[in-house]
C-alpha distance (Angstrom), angle and dihedral (degrees) to the residues before:
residue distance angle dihedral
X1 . . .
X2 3.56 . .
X3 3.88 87.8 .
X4 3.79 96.0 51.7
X5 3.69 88.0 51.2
X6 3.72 95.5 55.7
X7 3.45 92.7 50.5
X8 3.76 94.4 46.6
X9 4.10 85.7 56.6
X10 4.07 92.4 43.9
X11 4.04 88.9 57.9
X12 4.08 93.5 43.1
X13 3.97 88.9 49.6
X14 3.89 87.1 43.6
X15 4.03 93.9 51.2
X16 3.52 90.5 39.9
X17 4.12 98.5 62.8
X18 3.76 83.5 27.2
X19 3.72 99.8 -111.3
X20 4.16 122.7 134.3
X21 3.86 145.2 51.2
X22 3.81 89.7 -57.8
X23 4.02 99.7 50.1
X24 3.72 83.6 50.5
X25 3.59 93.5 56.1
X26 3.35 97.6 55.3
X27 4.06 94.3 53.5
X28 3.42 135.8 71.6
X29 4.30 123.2 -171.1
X30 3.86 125.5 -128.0
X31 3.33 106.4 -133.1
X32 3.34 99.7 -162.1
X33 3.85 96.6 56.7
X34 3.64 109.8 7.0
X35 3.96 99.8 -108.9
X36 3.84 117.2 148.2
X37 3.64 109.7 -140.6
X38 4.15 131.6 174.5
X39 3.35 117.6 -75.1
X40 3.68 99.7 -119.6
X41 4.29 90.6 61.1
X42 3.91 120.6 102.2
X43 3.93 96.3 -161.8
X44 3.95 131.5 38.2
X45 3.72 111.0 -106.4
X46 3.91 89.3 -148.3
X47 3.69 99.6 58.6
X48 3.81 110.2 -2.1
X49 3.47 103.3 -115.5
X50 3.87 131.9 135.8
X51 3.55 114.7 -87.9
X52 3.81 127.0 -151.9
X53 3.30 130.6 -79.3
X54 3.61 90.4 -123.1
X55 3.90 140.6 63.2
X56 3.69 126.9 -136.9
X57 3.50 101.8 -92.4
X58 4.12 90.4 57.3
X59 3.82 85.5 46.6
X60 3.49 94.0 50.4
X61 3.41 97.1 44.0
X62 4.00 92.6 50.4
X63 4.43 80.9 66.2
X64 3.51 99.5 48.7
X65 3.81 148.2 40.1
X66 3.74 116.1 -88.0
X67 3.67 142.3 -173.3
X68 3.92 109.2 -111.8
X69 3.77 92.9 -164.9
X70 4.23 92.3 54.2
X71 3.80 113.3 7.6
X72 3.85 93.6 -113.2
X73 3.73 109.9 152.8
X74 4.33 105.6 -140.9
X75 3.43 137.5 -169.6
X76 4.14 113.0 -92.5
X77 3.55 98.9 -111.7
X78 4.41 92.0 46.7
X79 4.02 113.1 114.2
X80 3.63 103.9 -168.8
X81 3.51 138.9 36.7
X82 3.85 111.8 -92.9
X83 3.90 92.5 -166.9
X84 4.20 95.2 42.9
X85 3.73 103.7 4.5
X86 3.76 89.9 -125.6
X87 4.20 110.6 154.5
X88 3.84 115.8 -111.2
């Protein structure tokens, strides 16, 4: 219980200063002039260029090794899940 809890507050202080998984899902990046925008625009409201197709999680993700059971981005070198325990 006490576990769950902690976790529960680590996401709300992530998604409050806009850090974490979620706060990357809801962005996507201009590339043409940097500007983060929601992820559910088409065209930066900055310059009015097209953005990506994908948000910053799925561009993150794309760099690094992931879990495909839970999302969680992990160092090259990790064998197991820390979040679900699931083998990579």
């Amino acid at each position: 219980m006490r576990l769950i809890l902690a976790e529960q507050v680590r996401q709300e202080s992530m998604d409050e200063y806009g850090f974490g998984p979620r706060a990357m899902k809801r962005l996507k990046v201009c590339k043409s002039c940097g500007r983060a925008s929601p992820s559910t625009e088409s065209f930066c409201t900055e310059c009015g260029a097209k953005l990506p197709e994908k948000n910053m999680f799925q561009e993150y993700k794309e760099r690094h090794k992931f879990c495909k059971s839970c999302d969680t981005v992990v160092k090259d070198d990790t064998e197991y899940c820390p979040q679900c325990g699931e083998k990579l």
